[in-house]
VMD Tcl script that builds the backbone (N, CA, C; Angstrom):
set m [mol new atoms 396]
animate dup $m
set s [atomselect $m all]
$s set {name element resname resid chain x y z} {
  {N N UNK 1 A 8.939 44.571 34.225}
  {CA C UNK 1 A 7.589 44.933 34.589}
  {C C UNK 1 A 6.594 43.878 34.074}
  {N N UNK 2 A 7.112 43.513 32.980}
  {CA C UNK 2 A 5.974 42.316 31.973}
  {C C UNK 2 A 6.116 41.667 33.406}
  {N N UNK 3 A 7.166 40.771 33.267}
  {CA C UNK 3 A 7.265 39.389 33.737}
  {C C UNK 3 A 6.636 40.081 35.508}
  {N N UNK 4 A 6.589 40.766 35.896}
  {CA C UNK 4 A 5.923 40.906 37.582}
  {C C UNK 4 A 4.442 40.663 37.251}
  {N N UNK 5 A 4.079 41.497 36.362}
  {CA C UNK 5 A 2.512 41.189 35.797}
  {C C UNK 5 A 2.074 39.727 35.369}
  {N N UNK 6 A 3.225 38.894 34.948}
  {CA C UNK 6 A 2.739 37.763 34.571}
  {C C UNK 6 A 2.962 36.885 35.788}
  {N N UNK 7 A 3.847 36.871 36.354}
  {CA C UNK 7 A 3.594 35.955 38.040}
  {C C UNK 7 A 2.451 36.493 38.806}
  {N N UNK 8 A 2.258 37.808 38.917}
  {CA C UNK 8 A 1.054 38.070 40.057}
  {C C UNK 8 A -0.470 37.653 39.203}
  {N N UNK 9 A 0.068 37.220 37.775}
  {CA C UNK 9 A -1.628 36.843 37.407}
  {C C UNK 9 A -1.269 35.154 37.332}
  {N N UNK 10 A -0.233 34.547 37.102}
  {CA C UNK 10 A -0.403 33.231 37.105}
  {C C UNK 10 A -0.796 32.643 38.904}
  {N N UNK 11 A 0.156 33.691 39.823}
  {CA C UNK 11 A -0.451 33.051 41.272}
  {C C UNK 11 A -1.849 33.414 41.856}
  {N N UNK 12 A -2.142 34.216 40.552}
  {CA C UNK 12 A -4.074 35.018 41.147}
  {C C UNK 12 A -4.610 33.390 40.970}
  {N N UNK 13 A -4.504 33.007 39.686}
  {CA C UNK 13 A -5.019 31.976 38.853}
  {C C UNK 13 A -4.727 30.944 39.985}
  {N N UNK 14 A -3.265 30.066 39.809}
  {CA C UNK 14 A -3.177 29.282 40.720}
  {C C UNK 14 A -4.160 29.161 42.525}
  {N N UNK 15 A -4.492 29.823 42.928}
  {CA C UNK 15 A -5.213 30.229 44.092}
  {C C UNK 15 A -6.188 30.438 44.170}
  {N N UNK 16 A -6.972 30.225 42.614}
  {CA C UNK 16 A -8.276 29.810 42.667}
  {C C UNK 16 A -8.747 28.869 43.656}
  {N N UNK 17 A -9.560 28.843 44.268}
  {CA C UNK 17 A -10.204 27.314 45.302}
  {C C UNK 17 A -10.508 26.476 44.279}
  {N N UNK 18 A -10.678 25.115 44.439}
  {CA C UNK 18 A -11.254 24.007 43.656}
  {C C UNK 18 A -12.434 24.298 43.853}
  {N N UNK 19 A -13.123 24.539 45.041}
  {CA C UNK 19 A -14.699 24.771 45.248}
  {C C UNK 19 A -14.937 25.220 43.806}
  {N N UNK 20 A -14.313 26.715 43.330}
  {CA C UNK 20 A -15.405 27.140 42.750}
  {C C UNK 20 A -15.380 26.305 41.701}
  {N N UNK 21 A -15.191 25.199 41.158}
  {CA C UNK 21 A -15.319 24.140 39.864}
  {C C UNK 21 A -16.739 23.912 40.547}
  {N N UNK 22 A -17.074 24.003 41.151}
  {CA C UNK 22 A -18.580 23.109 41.831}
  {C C UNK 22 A -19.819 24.145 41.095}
  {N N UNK 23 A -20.047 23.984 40.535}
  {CA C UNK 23 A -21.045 24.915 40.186}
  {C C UNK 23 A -22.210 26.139 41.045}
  {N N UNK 24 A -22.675 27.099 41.075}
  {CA C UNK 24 A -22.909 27.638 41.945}
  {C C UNK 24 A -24.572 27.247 42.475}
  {N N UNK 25 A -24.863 26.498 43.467}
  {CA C UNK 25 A -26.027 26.356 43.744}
  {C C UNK 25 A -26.100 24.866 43.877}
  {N N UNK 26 A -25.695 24.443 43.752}
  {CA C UNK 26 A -25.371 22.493 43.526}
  {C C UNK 26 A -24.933 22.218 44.917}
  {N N UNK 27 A -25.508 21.246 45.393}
  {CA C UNK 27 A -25.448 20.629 46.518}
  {C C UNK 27 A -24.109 19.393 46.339}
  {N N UNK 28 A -23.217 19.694 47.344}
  {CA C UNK 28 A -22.087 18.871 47.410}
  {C C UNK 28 A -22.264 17.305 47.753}
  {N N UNK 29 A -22.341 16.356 47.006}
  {CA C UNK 29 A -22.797 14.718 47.412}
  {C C UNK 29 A -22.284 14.516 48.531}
  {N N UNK 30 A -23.045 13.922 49.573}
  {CA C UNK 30 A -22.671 13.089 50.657}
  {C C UNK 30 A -21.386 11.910 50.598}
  {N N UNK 31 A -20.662 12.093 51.516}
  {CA C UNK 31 A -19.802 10.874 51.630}
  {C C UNK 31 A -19.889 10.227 53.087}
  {N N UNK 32 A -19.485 8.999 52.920}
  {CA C UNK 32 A -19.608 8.057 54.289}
  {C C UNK 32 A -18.592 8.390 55.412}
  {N N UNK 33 A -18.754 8.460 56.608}
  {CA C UNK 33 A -17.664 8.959 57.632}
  {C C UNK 33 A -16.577 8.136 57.412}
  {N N UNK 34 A -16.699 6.831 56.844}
  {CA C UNK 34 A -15.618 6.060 56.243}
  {C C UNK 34 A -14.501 6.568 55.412}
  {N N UNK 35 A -14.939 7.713 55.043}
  {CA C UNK 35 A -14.635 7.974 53.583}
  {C C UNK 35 A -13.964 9.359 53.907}
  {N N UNK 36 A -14.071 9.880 55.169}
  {CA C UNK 36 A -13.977 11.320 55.598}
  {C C UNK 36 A -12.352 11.404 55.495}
  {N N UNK 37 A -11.621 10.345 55.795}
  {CA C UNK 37 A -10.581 10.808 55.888}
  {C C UNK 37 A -9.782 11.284 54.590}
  {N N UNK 38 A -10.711 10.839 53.343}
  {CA C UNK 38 A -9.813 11.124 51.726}
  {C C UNK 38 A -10.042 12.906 51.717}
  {N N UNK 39 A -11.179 13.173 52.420}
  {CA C UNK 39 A -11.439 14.566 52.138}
  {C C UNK 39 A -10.871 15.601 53.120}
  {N N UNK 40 A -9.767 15.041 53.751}
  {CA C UNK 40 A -9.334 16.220 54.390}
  {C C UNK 40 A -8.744 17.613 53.800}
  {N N UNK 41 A -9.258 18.930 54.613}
  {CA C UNK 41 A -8.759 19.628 53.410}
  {C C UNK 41 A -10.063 20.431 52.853}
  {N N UNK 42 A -11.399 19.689 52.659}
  {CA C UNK 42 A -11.966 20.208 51.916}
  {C C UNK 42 A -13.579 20.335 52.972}
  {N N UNK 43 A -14.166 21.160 52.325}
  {CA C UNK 43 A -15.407 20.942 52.770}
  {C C UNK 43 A -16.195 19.852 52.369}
  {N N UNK 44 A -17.115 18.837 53.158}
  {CA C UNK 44 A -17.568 17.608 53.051}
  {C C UNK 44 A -18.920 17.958 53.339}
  {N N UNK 45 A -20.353 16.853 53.131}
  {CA C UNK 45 A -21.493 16.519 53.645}
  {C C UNK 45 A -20.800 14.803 53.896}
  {N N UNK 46 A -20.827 14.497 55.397}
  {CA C UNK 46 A -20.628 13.553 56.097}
  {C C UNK 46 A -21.502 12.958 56.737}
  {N N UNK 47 A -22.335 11.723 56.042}
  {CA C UNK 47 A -23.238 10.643 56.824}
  {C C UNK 47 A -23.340 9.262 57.144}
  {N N UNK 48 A -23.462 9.617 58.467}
  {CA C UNK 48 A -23.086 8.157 59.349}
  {C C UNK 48 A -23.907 8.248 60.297}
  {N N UNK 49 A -23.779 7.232 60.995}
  {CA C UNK 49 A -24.220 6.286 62.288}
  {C C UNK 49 A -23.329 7.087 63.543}
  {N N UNK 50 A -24.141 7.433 64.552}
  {CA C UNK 50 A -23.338 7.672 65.441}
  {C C UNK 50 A -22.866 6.438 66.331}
  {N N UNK 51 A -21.869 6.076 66.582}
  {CA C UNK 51 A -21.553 5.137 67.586}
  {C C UNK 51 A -21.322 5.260 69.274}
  {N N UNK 52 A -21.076 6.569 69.346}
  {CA C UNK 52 A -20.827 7.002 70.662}
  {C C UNK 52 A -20.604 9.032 70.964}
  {N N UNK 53 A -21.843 8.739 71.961}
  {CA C UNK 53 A -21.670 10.345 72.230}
  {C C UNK 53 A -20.546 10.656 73.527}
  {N N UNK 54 A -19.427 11.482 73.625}
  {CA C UNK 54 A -18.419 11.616 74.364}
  {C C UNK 54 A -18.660 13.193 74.580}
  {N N UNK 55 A -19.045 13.798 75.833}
  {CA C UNK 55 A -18.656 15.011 76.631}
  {C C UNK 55 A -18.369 15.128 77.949}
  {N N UNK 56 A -17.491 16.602 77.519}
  {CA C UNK 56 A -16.318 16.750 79.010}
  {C C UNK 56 A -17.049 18.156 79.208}
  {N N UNK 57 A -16.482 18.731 80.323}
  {CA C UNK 57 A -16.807 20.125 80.403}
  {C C UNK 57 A -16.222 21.445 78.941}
  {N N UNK 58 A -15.499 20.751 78.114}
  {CA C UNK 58 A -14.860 21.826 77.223}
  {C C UNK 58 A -15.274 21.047 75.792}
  {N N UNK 59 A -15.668 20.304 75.388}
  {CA C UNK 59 A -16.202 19.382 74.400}
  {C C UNK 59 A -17.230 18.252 73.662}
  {N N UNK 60 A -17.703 18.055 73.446}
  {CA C UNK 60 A -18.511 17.275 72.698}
  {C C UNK 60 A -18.247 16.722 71.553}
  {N N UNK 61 A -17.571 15.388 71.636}
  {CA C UNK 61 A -17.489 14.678 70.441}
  {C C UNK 61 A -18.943 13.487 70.123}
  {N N UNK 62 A -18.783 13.481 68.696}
  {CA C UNK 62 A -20.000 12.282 67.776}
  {C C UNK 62 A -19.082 11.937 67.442}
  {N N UNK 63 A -18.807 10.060 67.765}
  {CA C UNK 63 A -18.508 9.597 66.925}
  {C C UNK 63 A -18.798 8.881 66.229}
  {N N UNK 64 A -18.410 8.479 64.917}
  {CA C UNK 64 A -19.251 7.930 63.933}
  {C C UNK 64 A -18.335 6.562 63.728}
  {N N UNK 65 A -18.864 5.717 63.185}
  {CA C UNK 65 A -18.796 4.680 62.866}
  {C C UNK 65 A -17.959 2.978 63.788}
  {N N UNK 66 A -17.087 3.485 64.406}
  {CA C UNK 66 A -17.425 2.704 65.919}
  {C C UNK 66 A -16.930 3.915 67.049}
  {N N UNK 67 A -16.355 3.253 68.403}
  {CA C UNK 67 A -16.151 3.985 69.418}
  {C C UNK 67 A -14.650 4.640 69.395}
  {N N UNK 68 A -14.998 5.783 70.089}
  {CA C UNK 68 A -13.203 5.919 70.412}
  {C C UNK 68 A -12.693 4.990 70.818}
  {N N UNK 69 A -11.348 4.740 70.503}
  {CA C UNK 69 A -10.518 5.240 69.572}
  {C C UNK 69 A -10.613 4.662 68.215}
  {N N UNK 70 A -11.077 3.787 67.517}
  {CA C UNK 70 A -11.657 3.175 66.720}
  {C C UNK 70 A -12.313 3.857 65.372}
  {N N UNK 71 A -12.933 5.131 65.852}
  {CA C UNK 71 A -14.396 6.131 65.501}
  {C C UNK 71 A -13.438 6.591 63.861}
  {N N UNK 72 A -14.201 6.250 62.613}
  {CA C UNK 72 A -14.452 6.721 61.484}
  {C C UNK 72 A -13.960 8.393 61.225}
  {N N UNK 73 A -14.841 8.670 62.256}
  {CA C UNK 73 A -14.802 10.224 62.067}
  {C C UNK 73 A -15.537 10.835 62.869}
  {N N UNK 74 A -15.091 12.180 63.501}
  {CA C UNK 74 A -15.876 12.986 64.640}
  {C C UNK 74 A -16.651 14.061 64.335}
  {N N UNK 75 A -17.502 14.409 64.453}
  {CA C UNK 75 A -18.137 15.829 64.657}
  {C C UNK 75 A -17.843 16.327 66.224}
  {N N UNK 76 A -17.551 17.858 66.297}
  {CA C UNK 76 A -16.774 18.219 67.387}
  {C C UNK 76 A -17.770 19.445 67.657}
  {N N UNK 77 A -17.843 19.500 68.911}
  {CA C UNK 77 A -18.687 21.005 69.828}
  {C C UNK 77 A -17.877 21.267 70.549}
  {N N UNK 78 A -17.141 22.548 70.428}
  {CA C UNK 78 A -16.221 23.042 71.900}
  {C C UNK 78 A -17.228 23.758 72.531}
  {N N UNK 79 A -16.675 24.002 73.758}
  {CA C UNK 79 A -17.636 24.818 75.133}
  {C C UNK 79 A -18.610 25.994 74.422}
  {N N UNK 80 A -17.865 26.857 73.935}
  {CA C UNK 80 A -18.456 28.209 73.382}
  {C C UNK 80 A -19.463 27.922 72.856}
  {N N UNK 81 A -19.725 26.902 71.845}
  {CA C UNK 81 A -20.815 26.481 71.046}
  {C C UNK 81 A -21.960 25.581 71.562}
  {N N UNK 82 A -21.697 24.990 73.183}
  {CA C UNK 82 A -22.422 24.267 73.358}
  {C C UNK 82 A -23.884 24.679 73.066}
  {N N UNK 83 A -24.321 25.483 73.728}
  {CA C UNK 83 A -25.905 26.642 73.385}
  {C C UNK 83 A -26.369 26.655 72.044}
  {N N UNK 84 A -25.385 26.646 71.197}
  {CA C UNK 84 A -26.556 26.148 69.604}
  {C C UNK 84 A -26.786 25.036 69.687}
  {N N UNK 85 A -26.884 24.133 70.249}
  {CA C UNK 85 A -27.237 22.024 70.030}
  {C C UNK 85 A -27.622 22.029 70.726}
  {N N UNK 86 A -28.506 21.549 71.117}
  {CA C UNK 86 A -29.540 20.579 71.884}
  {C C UNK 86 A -29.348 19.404 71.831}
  {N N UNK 87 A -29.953 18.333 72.928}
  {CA C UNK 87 A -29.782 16.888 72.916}
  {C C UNK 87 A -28.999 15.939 72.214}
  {N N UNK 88 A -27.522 16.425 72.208}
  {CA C UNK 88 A -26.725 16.030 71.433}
  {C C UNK 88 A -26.391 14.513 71.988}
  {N N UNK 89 A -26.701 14.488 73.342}
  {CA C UNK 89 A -26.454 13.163 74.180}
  {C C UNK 89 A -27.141 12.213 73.462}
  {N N UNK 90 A -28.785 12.315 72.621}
  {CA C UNK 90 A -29.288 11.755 72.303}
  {C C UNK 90 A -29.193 11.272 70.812}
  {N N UNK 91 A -28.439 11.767 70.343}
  {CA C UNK 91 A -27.880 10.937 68.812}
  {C C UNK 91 A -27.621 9.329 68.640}
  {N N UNK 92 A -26.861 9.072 69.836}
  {CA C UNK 92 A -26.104 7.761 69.766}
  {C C UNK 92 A -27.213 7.212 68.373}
  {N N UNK 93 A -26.398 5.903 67.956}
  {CA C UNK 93 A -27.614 5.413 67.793}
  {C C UNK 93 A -28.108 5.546 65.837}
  {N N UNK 94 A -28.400 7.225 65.810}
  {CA C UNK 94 A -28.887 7.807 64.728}
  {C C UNK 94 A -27.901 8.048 63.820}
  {N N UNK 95 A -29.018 8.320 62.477}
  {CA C UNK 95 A -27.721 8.611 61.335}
  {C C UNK 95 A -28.353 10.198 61.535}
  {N N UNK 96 A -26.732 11.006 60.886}
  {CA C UNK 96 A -27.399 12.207 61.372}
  {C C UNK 96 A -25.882 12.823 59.924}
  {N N UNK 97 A -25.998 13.922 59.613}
  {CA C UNK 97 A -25.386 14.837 58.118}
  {C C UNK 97 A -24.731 15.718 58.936}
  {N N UNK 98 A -23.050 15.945 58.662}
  {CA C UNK 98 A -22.428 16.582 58.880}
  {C C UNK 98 A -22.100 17.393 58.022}
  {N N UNK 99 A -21.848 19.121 58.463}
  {CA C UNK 99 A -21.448 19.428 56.885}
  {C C UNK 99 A -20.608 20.632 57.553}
  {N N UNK 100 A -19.048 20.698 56.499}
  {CA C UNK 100 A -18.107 21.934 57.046}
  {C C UNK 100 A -16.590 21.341 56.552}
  {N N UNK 101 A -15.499 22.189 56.924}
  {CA C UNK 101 A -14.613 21.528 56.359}
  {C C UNK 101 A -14.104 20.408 57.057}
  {N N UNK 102 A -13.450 19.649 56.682}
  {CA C UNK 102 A -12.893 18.483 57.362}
  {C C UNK 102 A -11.616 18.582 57.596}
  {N N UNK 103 A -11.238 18.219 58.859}
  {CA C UNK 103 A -9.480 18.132 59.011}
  {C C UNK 103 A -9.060 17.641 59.717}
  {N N UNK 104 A -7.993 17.015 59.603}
  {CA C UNK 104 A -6.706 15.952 60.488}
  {C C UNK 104 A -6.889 16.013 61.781}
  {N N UNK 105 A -7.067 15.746 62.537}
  {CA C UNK 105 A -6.625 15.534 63.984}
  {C C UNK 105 A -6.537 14.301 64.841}
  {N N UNK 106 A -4.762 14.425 65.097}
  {CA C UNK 106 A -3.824 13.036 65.500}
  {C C UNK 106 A -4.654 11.475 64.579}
  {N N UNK 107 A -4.462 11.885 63.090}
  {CA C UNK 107 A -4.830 10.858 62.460}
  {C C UNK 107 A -6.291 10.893 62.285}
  {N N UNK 108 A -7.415 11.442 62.797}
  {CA C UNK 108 A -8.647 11.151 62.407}
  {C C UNK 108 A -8.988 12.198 61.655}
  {N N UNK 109 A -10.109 11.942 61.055}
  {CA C UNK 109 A -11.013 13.116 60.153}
  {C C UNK 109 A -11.890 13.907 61.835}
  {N N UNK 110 A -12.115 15.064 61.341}
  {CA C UNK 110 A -13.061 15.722 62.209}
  {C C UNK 110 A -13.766 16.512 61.152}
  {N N UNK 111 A -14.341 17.234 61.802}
  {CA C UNK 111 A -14.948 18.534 62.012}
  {C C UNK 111 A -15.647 19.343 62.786}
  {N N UNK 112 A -15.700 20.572 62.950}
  {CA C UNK 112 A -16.161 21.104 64.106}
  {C C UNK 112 A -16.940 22.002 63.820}
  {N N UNK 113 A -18.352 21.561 64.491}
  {CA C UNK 113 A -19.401 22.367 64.233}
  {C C UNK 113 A -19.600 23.642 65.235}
  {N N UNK 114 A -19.858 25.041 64.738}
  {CA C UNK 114 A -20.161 25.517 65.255}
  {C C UNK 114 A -21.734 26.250 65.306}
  {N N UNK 115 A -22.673 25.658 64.338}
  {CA C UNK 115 A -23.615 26.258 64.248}
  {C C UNK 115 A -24.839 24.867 63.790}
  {N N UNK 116 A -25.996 25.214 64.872}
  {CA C UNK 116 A -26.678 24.026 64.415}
  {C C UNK 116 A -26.846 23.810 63.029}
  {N N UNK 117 A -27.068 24.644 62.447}
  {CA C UNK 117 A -26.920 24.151 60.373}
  {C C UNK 117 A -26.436 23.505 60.063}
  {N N UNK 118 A -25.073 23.001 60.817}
  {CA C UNK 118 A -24.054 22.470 60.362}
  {C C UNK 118 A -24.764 20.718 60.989}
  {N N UNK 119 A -25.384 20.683 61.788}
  {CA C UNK 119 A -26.036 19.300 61.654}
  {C C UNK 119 A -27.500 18.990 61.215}
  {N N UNK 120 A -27.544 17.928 60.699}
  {CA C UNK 120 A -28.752 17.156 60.515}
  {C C UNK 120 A -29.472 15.635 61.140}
  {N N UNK 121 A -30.311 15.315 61.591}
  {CA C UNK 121 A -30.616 14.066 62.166}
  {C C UNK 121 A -31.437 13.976 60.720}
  {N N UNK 122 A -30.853 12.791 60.595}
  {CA C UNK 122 A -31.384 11.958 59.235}
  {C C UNK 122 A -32.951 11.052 59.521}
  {N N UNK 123 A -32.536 10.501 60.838}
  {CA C UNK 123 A -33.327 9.432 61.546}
  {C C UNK 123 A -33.757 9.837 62.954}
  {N N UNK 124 A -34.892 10.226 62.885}
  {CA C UNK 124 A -35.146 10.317 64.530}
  {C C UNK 124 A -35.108 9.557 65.273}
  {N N UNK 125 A -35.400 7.892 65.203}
  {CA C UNK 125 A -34.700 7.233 66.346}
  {C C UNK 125 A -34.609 5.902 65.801}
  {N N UNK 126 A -33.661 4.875 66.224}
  {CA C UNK 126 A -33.358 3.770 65.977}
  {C C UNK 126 A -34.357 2.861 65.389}
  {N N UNK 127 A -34.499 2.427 64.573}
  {CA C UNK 127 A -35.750 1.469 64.450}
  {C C UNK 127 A -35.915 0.169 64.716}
  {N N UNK 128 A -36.905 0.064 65.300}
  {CA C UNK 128 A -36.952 -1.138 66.400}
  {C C UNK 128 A -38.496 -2.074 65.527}
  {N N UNK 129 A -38.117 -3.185 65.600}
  {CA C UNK 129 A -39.026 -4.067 64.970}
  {C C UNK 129 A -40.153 -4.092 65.766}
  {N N UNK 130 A -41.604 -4.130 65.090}
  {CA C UNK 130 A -43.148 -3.936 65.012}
  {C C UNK 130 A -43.245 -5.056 66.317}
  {N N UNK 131 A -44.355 -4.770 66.946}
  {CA C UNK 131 A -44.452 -5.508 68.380}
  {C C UNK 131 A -45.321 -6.525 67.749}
  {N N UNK 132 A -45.757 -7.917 68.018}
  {CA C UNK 132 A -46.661 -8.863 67.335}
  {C C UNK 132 A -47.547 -8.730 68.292}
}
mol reanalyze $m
mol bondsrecalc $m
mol representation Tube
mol addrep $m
């Protein structure tokens, strides 16, 4: 009986999340979409450059840092979600904050947003040098 009590509290323990080491209320540091792929696995704040906006009828990819297939890392909109985002066509270009968990797919970092919260435009639009 001991020893059942002592595995079901060492695997309570073990199965703690790492999250909660994060203190409660503390904002998670930004990492570079470069960088997205060390954090698979975990929840990230992801900021980059978009390099190319890609939609089909069932998707919406951002990609960040060059083009498919190339791309750093994706932020992802499936169909269902299209209706929370707006002008997503219009990112290219911008740096913009991803935030959610991150995970593998066929080798790249993603993530998939389903709620506008989950993005930020950092930069409203490209900056273009002063006219003389």
């Amino acid at each position: 009986m001991m020893n059942l009590f002592f595995a079901v509290l060492v695997a309570a323990f073990l199965s703690v999340p790492a999250a909660l080491a994060q203190p409660q209320g503390q904002a998670v540091p930004p990492i570079s979409a470069a960088d997205a792929k060390k954090f698979v696995g975990t929840n990230a704040v992801v900021v980059g450059q978009v390099a190319e906006v890609n939609q089909t009828e069932k998707v919406i990819r951002l990609n960040f840092g060059q083009k498919f297939p190339q791309q750093d890392f994706t932020a992802v909109v499936f169909a269902k979600n299209f209706g929370a985002f707006t002008n997503l066509a219009t990112l290219g270009g911008k740096t913009v904050e991803i935030s959610g968990k991150v995970e593998d797919y066929r080798g790249h970092p993603q993530i998939i947003l389903h709620t506008k919260g989950q993005l930020r435009v950092l930069d409203a639009a490209p900056t273009t040098p002063a006219a003389k």
